[in-house]
C-alpha positions as CSV (number, residue, x, y, z in Angstrom):
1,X,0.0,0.0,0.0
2,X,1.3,3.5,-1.0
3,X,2.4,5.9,2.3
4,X,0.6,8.8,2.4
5,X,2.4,11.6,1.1
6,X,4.0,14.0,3.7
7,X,3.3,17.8,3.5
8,X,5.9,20.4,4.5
9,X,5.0,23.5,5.4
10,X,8.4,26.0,6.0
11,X,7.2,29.0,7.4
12,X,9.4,31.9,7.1
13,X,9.3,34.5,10.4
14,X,10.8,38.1,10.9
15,X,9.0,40.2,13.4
16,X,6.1,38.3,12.8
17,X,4.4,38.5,16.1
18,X,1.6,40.5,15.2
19,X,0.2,37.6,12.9
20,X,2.3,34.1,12.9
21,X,0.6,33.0,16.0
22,X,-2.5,33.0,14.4
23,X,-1.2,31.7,11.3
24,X,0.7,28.8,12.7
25,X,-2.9,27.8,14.6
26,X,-4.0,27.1,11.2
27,X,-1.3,25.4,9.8
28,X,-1.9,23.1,12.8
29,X,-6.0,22.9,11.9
30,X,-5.0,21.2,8.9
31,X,-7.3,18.3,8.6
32,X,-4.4,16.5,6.8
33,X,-1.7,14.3,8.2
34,X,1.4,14.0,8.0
35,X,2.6,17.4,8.2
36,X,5.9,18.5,9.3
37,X,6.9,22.3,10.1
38,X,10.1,24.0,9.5
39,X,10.2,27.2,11.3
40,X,12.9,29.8,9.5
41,X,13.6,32.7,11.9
42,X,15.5,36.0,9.8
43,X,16.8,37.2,13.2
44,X,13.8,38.5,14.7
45,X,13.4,41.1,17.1
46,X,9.9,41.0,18.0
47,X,9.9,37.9,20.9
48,X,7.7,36.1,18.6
49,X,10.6,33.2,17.8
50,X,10.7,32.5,22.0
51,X,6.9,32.3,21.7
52,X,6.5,30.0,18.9
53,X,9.2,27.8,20.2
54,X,7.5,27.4,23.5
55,X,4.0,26.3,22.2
56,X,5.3,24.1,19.3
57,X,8.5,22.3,20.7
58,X,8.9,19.9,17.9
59,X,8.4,22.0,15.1
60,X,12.2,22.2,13.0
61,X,13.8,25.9,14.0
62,X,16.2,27.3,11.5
63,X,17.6,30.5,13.3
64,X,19.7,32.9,11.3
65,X,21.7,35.8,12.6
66,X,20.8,38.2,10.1
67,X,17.8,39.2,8.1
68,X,18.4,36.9,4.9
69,X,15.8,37.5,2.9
70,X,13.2,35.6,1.6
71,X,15.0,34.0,-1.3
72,X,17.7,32.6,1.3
73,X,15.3,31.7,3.9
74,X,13.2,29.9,2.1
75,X,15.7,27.5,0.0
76,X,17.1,26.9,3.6
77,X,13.8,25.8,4.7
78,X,13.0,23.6,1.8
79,X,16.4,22.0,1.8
80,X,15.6,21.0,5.0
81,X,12.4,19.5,3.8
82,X,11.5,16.0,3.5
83,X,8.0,16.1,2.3
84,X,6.5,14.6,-0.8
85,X,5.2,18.6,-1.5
86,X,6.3,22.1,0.5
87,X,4.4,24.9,1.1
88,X,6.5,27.7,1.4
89,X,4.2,30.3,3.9
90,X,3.9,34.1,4.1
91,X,3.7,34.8,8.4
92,X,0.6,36.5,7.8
93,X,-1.5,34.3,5.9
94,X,-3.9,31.9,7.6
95,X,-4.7,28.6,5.7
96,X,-8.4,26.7,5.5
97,X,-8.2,23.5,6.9
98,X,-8.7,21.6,4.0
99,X,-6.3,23.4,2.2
100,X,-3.3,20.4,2.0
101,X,-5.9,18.0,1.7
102,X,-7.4,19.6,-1.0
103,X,-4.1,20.2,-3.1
104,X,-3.0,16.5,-2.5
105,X,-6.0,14.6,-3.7
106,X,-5.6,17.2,-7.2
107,X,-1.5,16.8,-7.0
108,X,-2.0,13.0,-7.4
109,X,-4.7,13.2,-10.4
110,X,-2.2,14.8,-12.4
111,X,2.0,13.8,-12.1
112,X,2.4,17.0,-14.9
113,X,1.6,19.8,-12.3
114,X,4.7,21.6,-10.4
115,X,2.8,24.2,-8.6
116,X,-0.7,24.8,-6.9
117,X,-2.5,28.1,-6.2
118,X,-5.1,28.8,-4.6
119,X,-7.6,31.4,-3.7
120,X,-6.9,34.0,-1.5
121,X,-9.5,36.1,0.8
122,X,-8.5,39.2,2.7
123,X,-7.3,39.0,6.3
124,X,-7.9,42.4,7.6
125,X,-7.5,43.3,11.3
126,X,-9.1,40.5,13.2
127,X,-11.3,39.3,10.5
128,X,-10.8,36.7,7.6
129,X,-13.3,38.1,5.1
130,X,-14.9,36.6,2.2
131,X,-13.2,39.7,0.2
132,X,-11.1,38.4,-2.1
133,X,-7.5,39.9,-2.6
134,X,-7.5,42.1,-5.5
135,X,-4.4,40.3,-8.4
136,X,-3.9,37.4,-6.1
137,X,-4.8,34.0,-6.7
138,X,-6.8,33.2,-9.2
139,X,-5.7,33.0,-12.9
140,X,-3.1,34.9,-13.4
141,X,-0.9,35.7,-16.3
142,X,1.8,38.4,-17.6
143,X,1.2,41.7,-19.4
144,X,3.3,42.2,-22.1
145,X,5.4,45.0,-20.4
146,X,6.6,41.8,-17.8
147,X,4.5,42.5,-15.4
148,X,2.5,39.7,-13.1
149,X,-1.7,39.8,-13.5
150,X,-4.0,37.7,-11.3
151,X,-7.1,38.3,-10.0
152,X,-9.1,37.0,-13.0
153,X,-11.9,35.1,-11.3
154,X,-12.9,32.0,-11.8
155,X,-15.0,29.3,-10.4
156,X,-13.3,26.4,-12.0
157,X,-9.5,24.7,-11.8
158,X,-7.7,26.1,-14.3
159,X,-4.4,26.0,-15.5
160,X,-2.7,29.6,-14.6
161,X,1.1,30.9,-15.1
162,X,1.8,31.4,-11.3
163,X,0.3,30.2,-7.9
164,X,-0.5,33.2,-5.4
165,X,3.5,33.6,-3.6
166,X,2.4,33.8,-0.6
167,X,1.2,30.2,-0.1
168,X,2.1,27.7,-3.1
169,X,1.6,24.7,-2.7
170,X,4.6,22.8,-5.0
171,X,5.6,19.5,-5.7
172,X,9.1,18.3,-4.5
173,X,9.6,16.5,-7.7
174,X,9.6,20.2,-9.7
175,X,11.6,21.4,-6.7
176,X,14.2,19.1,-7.3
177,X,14.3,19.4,-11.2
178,X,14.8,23.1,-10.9
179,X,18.1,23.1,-8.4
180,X,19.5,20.1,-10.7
181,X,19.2,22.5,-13.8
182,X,19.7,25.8,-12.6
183,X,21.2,25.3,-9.4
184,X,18.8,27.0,-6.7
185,X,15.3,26.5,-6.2
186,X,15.1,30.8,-5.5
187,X,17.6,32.0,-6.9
188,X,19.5,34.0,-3.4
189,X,20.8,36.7,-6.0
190,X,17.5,38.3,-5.6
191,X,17.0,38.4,-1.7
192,X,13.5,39.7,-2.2
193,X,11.3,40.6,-5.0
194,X,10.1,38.6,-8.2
195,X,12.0,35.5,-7.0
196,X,8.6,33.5,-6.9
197,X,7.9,34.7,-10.6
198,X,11.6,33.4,-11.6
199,X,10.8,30.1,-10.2
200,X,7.6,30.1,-12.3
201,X,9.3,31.2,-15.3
202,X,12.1,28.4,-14.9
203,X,9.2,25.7,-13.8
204,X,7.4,26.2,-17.1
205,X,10.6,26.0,-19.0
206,X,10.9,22.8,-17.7
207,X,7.9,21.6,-18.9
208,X,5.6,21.5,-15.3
209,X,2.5,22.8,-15.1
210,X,0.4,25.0,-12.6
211,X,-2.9,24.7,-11.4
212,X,-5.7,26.9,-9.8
213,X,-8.0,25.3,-7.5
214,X,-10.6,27.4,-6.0
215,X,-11.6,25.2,-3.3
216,X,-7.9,25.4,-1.5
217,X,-8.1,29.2,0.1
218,X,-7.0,30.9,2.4
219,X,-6.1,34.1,3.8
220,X,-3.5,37.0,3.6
221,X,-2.6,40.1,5.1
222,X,0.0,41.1,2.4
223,X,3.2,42.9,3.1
224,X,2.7,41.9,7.1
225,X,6.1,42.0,8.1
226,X,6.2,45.8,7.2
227,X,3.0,46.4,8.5
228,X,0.7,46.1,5.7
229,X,2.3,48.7,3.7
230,X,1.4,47.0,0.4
231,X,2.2,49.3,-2.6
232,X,5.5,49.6,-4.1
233,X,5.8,53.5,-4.5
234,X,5.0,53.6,-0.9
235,X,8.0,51.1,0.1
236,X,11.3,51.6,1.0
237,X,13.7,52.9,-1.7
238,X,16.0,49.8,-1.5
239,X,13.1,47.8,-1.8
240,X,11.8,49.5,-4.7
241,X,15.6,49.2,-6.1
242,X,15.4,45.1,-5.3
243,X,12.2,44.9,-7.4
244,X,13.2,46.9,-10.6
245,X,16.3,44.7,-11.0
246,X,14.9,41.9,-10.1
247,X,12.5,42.3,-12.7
248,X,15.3,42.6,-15.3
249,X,17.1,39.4,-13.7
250,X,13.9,37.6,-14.9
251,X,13.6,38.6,-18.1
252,X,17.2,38.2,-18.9
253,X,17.4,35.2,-17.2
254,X,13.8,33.1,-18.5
255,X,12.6,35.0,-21.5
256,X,13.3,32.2,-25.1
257,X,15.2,34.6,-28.0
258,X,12.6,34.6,-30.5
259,X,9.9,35.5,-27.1
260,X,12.3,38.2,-26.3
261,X,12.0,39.7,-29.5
262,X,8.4,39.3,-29.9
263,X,8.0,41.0,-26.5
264,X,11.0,43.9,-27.0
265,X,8.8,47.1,-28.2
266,X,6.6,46.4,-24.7
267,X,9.7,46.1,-22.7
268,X,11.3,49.0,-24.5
269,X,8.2,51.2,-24.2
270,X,8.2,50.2,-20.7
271,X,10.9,51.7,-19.7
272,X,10.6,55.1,-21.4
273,X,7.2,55.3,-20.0
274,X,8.1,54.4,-16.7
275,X,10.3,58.2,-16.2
276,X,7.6,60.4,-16.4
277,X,5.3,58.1,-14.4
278,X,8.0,58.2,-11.4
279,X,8.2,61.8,-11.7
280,X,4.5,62.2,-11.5
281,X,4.0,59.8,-9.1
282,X,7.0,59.4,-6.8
283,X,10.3,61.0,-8.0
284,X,12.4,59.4,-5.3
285,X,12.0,56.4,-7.1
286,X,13.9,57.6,-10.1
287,X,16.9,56.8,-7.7
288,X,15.7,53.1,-7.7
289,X,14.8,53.4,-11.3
290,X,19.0,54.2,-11.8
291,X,20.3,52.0,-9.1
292,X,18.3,48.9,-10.4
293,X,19.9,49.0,-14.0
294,X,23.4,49.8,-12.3
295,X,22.8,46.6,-10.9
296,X,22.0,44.6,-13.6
297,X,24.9,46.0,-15.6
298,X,27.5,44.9,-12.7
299,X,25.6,41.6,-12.4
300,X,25.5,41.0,-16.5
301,X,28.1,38.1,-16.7
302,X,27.0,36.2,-13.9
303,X,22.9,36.8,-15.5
304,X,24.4,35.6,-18.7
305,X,26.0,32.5,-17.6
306,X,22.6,31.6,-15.6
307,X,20.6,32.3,-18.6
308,X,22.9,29.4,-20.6
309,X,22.1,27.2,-18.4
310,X,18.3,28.0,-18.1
311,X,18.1,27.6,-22.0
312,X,19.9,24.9,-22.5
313,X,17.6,22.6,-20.3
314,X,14.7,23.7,-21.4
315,X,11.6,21.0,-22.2
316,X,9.4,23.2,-24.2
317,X,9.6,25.2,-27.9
318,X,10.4,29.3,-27.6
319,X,6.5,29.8,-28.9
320,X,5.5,28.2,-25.0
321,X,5.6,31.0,-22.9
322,X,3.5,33.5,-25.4
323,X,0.0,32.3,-24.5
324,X,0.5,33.5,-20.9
325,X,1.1,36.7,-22.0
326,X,-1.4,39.1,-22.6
327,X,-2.7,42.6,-22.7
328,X,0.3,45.6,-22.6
């Protein structure tokens, strides 16, 4: 008889008191068995790593001495991992209980799919709402000027581009396939911002497949560990910085040749466009606009030599990619 497949759930924490207890209280609702949890601390400050270690004793504590990231964190909290499928979880997200359960029973209909999403509600103050989180979960695609939209509602399973970040639920199998071709499952160069998408980009390349399933939900707070400070003009200026390059790590990294021409005037209009908006909007980040393509400049060579290696394990034609992009 076949063991029931184990589910890990590797929960990253920094200053997370004012929502991993509840989310951890969740994780342990879980109506599905076996389960184990990796805790990964990034050095917090808060008391809420003392707290969580004296109510759950025999979770699995990794405890850094620095604020790594998330790209960092999580690969150390996946390599860790002995589950079947890992769900690598936001702090302030709180899952329904039949949310592993759920994504099993669809994992094993189908060996093709990496990834999972699911649908994602708003947790605001207190209160899990039936308010869904506008462009998260759901199917979601990429505009033609490389940027991420979800939010396009639906009441069926559907295959999407990416799962919602802040709870995918991924197979270990695709894990394992995409640190024995590239090297990393996230890749660390990126400590925070668009690592996710760069995993989806390099899990389709591989030939996987993702799935929404509206029946696994749950709920999320967004930007929790700064607060709820959600929008990107209204984020720090190295953060802002992080997420510009990072976007330009993707695309140099994931994007086929003959895709990357098709999708060039977009790119290119992009970032003429993007100028004036930031001096509209929020000249400060014109500093991030400047320091983001230093960056990729310094880092060219090294984005190079990962994008050989991306391309040259590739499962799927250069055509593949275009039908999840859309709209400008």
């Amino acid at each position: 008889m076949e063991a029931t497949p184990l589910v890990s759930i590797v929960l990253l924490n920094w200053n997370g008191e004012q929502h991993v207890h509840r989310c951890l209280e969740h994780v342990m609702a879980q109506d599905y068995r076996p389960m184990e949890i990796i805790v990964v601390d990034n050095n917090s400050g808060d008391g809420s790593l003392k707290r969580i270690k004296a109510k759950y004793p025999d979770f699995v504590y990794i405890e850094n001495s620095d604020n790594k990231g998330y790209a960092p964190g999580m690969n150390q909290g996946i390599s860790a991992a002995h589950g079947d499928f890992v769900v690598p979880l936001n702090q302030d997200v709180c899952l329904d209980r039949a949310f592993a359960s759920r994504c099993v029973a669809k994992m094993q209909e189908d060996s093709s799919l990496g990834a999972i999403g699911g649908r994602v509600y708003s947790w605001i103050g207190d209160e899990l709402t039936d308010r869904l989180r506008k462009g998260e979960g759901e199917k979601f695609v990429m505009r033609k000027r490389f940027q991420g939209d979800g939010g396009h509602v639906t009441e069926e399973p559907t295959l999407t581009f990416a799962p919602t970040g802040a709870f995918p639920f991924l197979r270990r199998k695709m894990l394992d396939d995409l640190k024995a071709t590239s090297g990393y499952y996230y890749d660390e160069s990126y400590e925070t911002g668009w690592e996710d998408c760069d995993m989806w980009f390099r899990m389709h390349l591989r030939g996987w497949k993702c799935l929404f399933l509206p029946a696994a939900f749950g709920w999320h707070v967004g930007s929790g560990s700064v607060g709820g400070n959600a929008t990107f003009l209204t984020k720090a200026l190295d953060f802002q910085l992080r997420v510009l390059r990072n976007r330009h790590f993707t695309i140099i990294k994931n994007i086929p040749r003959k895709t990357l021409l098709w999708l060039f005037p977009y790119l290119a209009a992009t970032e003429v466009a993007i100028i004036p908006y930031f001096l509209l909007k929020s000249p400060k980040s014109l500093v991030a606009f400047v320091g983001a393509w230093r960056q990729v400049m310094r880092n060219f060579p090294a984005l190079l030599r990962k994008r050989a290696q991306i391309q040259e394990s590739k499962r799927v034609d250069g055509a593949y990619l275009r039908q999840y992009f859309v709209r400008f």
